[in-house]
C-alpha positions as CSV (number, residue, x, y, z in Angstrom):
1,X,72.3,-47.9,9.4
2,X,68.5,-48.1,10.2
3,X,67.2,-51.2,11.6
4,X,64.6,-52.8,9.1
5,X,61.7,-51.1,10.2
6,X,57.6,-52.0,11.2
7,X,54.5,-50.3,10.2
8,X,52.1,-49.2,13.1
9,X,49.6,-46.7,13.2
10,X,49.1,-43.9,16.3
11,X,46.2,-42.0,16.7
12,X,44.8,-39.8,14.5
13,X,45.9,-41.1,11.3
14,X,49.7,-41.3,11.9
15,X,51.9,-44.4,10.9
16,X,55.1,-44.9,12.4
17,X,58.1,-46.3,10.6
18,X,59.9,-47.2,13.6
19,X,64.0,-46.7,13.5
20,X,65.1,-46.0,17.0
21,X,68.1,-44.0,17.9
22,X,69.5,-41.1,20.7
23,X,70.9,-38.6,19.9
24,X,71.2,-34.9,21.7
25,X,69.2,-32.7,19.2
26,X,65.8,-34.0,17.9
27,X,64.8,-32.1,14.3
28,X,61.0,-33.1,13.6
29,X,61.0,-32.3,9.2
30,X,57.9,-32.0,7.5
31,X,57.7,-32.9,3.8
32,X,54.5,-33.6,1.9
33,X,56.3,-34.2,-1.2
34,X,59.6,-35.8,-1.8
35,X,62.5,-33.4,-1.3
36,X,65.3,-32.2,1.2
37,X,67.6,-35.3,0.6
38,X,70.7,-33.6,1.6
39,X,69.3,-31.4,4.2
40,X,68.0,-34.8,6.3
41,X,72.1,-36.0,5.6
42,X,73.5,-32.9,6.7
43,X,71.4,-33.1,9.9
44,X,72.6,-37.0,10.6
45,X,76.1,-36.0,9.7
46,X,75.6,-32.8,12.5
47,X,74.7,-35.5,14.8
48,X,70.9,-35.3,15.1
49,X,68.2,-37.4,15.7
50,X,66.2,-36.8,12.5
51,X,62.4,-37.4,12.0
52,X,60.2,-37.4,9.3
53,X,56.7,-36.6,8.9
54,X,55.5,-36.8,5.3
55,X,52.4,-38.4,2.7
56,X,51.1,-41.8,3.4
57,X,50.8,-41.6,-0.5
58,X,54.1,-41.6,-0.8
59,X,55.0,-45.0,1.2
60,X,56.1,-46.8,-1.6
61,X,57.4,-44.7,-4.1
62,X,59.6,-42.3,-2.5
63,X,63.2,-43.1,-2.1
64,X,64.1,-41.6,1.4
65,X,67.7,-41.6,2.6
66,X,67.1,-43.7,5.1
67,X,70.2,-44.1,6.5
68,X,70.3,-40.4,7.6
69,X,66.6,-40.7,9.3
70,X,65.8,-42.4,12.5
71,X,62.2,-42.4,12.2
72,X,59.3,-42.0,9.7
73,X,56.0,-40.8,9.8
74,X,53.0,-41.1,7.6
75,X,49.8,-38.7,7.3
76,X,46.7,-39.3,5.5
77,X,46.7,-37.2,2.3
78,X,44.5,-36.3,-0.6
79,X,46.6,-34.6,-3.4
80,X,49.7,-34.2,-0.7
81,X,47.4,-32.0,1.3
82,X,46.6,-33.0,5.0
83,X,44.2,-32.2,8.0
84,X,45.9,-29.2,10.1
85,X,43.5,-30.5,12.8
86,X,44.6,-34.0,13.0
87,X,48.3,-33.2,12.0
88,X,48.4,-31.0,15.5
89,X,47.1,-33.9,17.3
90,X,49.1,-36.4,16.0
91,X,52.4,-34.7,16.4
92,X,51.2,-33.6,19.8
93,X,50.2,-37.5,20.5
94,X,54.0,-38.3,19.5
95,X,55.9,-35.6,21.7
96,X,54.5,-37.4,24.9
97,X,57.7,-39.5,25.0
98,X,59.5,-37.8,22.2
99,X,61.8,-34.5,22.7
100,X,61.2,-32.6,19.4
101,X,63.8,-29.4,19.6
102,X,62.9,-28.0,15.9
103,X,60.1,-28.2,13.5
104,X,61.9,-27.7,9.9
105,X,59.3,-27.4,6.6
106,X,61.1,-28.7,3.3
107,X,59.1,-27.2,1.2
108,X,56.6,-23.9,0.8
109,X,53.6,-26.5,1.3
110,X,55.0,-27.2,4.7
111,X,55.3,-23.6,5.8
112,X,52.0,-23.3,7.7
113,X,51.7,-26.8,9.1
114,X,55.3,-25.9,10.9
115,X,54.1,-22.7,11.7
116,X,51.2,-23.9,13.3
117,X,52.7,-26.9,15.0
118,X,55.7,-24.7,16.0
119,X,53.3,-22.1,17.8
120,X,51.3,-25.0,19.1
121,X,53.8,-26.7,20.7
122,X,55.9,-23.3,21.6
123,X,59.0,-24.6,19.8
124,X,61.2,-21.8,18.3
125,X,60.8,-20.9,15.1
126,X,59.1,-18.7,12.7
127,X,55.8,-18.5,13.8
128,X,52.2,-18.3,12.0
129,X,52.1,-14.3,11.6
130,X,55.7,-13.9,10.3
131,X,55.1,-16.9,7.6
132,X,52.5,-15.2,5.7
133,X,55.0,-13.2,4.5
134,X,56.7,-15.9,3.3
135,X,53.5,-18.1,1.7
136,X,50.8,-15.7,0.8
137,X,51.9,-13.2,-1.8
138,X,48.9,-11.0,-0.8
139,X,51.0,-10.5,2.5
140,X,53.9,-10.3,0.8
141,X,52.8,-7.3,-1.2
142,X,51.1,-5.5,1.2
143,X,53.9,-6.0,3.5
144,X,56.6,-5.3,1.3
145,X,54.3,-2.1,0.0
146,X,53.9,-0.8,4.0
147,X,58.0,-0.8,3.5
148,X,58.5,0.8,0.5
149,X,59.4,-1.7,-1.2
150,X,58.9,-1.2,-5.5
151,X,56.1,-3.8,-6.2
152,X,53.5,-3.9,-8.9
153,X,50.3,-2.3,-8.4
154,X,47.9,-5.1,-7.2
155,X,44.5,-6.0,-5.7
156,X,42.7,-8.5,-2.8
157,X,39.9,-10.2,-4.6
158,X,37.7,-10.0,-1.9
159,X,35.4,-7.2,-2.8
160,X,34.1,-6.4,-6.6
161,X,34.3,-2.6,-6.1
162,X,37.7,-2.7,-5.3
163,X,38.4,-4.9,-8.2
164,X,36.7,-2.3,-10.5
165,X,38.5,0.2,-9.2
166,X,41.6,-1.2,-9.8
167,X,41.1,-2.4,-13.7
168,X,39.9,1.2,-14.2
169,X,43.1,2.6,-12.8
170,X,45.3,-0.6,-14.2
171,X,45.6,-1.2,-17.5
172,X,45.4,-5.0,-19.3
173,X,46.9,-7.2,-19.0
174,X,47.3,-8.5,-15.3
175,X,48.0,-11.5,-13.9
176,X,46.2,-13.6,-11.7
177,X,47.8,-15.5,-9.3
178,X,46.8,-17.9,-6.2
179,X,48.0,-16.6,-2.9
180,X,49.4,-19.8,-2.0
181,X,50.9,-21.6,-4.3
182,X,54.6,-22.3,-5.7
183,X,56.9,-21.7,-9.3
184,X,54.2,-21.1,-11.8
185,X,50.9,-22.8,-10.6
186,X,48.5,-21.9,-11.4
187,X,49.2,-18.4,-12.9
188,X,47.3,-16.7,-15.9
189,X,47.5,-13.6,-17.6
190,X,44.5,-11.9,-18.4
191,X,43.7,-9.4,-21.1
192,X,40.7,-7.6,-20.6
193,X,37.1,-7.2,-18.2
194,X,35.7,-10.4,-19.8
195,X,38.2,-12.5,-19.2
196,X,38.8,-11.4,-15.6
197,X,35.0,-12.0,-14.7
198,X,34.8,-15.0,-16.3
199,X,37.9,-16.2,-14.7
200,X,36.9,-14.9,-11.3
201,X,33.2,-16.5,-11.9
202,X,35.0,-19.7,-12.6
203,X,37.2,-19.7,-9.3
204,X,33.8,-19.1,-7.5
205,X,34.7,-19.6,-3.3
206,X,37.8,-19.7,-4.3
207,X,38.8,-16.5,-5.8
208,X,39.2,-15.1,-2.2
209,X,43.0,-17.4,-2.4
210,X,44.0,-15.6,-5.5
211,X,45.2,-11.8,-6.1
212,X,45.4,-9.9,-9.1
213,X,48.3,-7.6,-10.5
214,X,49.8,-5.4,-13.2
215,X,52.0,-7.9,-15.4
216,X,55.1,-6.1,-16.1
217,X,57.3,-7.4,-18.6
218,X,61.0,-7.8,-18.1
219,X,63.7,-9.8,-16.9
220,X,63.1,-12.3,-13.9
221,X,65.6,-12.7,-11.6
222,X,66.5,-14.6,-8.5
223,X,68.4,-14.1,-4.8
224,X,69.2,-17.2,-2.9
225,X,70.4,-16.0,0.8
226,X,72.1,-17.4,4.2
227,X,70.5,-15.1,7.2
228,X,71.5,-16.0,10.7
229,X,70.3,-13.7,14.0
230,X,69.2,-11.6,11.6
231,X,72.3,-11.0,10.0
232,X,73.0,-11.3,6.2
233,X,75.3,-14.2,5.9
234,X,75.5,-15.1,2.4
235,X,73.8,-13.7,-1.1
236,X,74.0,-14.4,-4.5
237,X,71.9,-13.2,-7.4
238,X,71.2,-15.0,-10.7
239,X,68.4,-14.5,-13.5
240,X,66.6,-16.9,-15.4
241,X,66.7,-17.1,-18.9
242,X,63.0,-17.0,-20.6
243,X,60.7,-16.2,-17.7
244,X,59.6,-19.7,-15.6
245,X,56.1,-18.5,-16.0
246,X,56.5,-18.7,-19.7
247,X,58.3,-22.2,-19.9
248,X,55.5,-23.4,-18.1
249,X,52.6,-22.3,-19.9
250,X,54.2,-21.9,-23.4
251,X,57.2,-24.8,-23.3
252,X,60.8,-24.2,-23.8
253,X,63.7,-24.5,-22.0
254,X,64.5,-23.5,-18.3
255,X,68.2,-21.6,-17.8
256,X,69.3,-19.4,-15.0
257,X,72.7,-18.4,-14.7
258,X,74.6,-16.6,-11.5
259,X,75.1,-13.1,-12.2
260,X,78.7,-11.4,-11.6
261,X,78.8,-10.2,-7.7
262,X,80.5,-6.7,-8.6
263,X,77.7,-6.1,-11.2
264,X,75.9,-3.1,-10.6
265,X,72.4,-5.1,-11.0
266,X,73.8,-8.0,-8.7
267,X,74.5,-4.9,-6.3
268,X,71.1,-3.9,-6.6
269,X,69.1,-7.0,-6.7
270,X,70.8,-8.3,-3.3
271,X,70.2,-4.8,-1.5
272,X,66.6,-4.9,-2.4
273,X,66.4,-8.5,-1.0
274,X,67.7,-7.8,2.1
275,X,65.0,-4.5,2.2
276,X,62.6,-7.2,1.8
277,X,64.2,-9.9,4.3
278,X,64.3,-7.3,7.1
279,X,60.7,-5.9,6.3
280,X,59.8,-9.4,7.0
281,X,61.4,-10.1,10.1
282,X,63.5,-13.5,9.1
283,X,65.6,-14.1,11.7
284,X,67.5,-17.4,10.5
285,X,67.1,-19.5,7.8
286,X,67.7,-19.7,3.8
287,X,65.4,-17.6,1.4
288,X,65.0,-17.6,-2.6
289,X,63.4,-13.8,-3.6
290,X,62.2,-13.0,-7.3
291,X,62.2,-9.8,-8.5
292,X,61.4,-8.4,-12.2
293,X,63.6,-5.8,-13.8
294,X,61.3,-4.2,-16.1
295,X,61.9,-3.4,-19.7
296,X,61.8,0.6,-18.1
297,X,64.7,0.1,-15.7
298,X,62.7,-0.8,-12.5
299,X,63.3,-3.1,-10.1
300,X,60.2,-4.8,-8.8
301,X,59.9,-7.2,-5.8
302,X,57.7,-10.3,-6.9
303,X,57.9,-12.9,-3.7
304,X,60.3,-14.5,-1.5
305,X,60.3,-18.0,0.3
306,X,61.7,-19.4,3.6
307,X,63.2,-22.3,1.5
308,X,66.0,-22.8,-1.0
309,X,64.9,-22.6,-4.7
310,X,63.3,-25.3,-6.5
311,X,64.4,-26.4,-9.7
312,X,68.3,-27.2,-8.6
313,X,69.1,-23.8,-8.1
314,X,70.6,-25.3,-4.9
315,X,73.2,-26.9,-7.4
316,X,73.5,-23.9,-9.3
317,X,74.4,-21.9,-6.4
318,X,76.6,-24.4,-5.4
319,X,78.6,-25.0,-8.3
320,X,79.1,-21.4,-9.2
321,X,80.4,-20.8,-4.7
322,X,80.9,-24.2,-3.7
323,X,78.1,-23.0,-1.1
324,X,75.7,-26.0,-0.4
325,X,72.3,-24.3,1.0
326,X,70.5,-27.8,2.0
327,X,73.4,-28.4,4.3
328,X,74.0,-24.5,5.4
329,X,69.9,-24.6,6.3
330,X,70.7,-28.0,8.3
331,X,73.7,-26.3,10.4
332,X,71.3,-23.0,10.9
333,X,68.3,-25.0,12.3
334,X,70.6,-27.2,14.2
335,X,72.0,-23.6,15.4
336,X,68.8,-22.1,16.0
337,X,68.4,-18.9,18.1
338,X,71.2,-19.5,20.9
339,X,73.8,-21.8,19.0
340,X,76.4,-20.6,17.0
341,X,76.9,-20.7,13.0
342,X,79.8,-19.6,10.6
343,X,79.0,-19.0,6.7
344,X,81.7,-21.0,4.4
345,X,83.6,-18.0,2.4
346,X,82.0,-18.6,-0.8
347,X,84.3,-18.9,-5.0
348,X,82.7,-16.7,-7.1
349,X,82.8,-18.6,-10.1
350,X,80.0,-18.5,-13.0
351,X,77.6,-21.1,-13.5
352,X,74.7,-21.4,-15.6
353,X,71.3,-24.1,-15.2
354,X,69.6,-26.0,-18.0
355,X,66.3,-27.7,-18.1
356,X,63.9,-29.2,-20.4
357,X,61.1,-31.9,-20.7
358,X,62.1,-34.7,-22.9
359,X,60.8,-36.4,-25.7
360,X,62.4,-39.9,-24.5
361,X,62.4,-41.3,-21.3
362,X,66.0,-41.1,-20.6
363,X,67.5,-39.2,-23.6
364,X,71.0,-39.6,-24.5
365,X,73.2,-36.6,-24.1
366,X,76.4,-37.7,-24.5
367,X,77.5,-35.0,-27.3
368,X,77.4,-32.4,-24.8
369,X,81.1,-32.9,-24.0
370,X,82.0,-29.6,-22.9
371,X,84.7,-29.9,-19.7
372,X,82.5,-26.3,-18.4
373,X,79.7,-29.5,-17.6
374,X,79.8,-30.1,-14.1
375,X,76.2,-32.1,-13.4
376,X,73.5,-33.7,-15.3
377,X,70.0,-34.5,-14.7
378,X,69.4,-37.9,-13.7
379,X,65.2,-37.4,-14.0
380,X,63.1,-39.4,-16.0
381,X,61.9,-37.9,-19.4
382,X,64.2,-35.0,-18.4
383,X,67.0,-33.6,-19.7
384,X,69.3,-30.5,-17.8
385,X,73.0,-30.0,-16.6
386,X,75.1,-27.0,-15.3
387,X,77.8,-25.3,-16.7
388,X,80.8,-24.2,-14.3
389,X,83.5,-21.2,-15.6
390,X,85.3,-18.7,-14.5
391,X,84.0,-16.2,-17.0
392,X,80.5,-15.2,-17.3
393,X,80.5,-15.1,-21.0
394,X,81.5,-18.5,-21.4
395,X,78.8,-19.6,-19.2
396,X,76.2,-17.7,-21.6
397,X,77.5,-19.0,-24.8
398,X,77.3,-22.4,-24.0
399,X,73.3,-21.6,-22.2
400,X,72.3,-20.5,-25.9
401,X,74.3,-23.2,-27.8
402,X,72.3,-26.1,-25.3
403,X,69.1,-24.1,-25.2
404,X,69.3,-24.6,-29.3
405,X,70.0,-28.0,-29.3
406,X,68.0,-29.3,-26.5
407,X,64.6,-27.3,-28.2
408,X,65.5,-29.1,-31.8
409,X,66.4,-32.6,-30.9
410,X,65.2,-32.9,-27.3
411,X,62.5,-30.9,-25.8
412,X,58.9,-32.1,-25.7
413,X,55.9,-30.1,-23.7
414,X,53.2,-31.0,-21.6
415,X,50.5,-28.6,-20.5
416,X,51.0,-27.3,-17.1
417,X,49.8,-29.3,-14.2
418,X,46.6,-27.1,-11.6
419,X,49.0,-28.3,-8.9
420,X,52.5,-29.4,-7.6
421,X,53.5,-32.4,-9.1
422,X,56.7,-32.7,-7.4
């Protein structure tokens, strides 16, 4: 266990929890909000020496595993965002009597700050070009476009005559969507010329960090991977129920369910991933990829991440393979690009997600007595759990009998946050 441990602040904004230990490989994480829990235990139970870098904000709130971390760090932070500039320094400041062997982001917001700290400091790792591809979904479609990879028709909103000539080609309604952001931030779908310019008025500087494209209607789905030396390790593909965008912006509830691994459209949906994966040159790591399977038949890549999926698909994926990707990305960083790493040999059971915002604080769902339930939330004004069978169809009936109950007794909606909340 952790000594108790004492403030002090380095330069350049940084406050040190200090927790001293030794051990032989050092993994510097970055996480500006709270998340990762099992990926920092995984490294201590690998042997690591484990530090922290996260938001001063969160000091007193958030409940770290501390026995699995040997050191925390604190940055300045409006909103969970930092100071790139000062970051560098700090972490550069640090190193001068610290060994740091990997720089591991927990979350999309992380992505550049590694990258950049990662090429600064020349630590392997994915570095600042190849992460675009993995944060900005401008670069993602242009990339994945270059390929020939199926995406929908889209547009930079850097210059108006392009945008003309793209609503004059592309019909209503499209979606506009920030470049950077996560889940369904700060999406909207637009209907017509108005609303676009008015919309694009309103973003003003801004609108430069957005994109605009076709909205396709369809089925969302998701591919959660294991890659290692740019090998294919580990897939699965699942699809959520009513598409996230719409749970966020209309209410509802949130369900994704693993999809059978000899299906045709599993087949499919993992093949295209790895088209994508390849196009952009990951060479180890864990991903979550969204595609749309429109109401036509086609197959369109959306974005991909260089994360596990939010939401506790992690536990989804887990229960339905018994495949843990917190502690697979722990092994794979520990492994990095001269160590060695074995994929576990996954169950292909089926599992299914539910989520929903909740009228009560901590609502009481004790007449879901099902033996299929394998986990339940434990989140304030929350309710979810996960349903574990060996048939598919038995995972879907009971995803439409919950989804029923929780919206009549249950759910409650709150109108979508501008940013992260989490």
């Amino acid at each position: 266990m952790p000594r108790a441990h004492q403030s002090s602040t380095l330069r350049d904004g940084l406050t040190l929890n200090a927790m001293a230990t030794a051990d032989p490989l050092t993994v510097f994480c970055i996480a500006s909000y709270e998340k990762g829990h099992e990926f920092l235990r995984e490294l201590k139970r690998q042997g690591s020496t484990v530090l922290l870098l996260t938001s001063e904000s969160l000091m007193n709130t958030a409940q770290w595993p501390r026995d699995a971390i040997d050191d925390i760090f604190y940055m300045p932070d409006v909103n969970k965002k930092w100071n790139l500039q000062h970051t560098i320094l700090a972490v550069s400041h640090l190193a001068r009597n610290r060994r740091i062997d990997r720089i591991v982001p927990l979350d999309d917001f992380d992505l550049e700050t590694a990258a950049a700290l990662r090429e600064h400091m020349r630590i392997p790792g994915m570095g600042e070009t190849t992460t675009r591809y993995f944060r900005d979904k401008l670069a993602m479609r242009a990339r994945a476009r270059f390929a020939g990879l199926p995406v929908p028709e889209f547009v930079s909103l850097l210059n108006d005559s392009e945008v003309h000539d793209f609503t004059g080609k592309v019909s209503p309604p499209w979606m506009l969507k920030p470049r950077s952001q996560a889940g369904a931030v700060g999406l909207k779908k637009i209907s017509g010329q108005h609303e676009l310019w008015k919309a694009l008025d309103a973003l003003g500087d801004e609108r430069s960090f957005y994109l605009l494209e076709r909205y396709v209607p369809g089925q969302i789905c998701h591919v959660d991977t294991i890659v290692y030396r740019r090998e294919l390790l580990f897939s699965n593909a699942s699809r959520y129920g009513t598409p996230p965008m719409d749970v966020t912006h209309q209410g509802g509830v949130f369900t994704t369910r693993t999809l059978p691994s000899d299906s045709p459209q599993s087949r499919q949906l993992c093949e295209l991933n790895w088209k994508v994966l390849e196009a952009f040159g990951l060479v180890w790591g864990v991903s979550h990829s969204e595609f749309i399977v429109s109401e036509e038949g086609t197959t369109y890549f959306l974005e991909t991440s260089a994360r596990v999926g939010g939401a506790n698909i992690v536990e989804l994926i887990e229960a339905a393979t018994g495949v843990n990707l917190w502690r697979e990305w722990a092994k794979l960083e520990i492994a990095g690009e001269d160590g060695a790493y074995s994929a576990l040999e996954p169950k292909r059971d089926a599992a299914g997600l539910l989520i929903s915002l909740a009228k009560e604080e901590w609502p009481n769902a004790d007449d879901f007595r099902d033996p299929e339930i394998v986990w339940r939330m434990k989140k304030p004004w929350h309710i979810g759990m996960i349903v574990r069978s060996e048939y598919h169809a038995r995972v879907e009936e009971l995803l439409q009998q919950y989804s029923a109950r929780v919206q009549q007794q249950y759910m409650a909606y709150r109108p979508p946050p501008d940013r992260p909340t989490h």
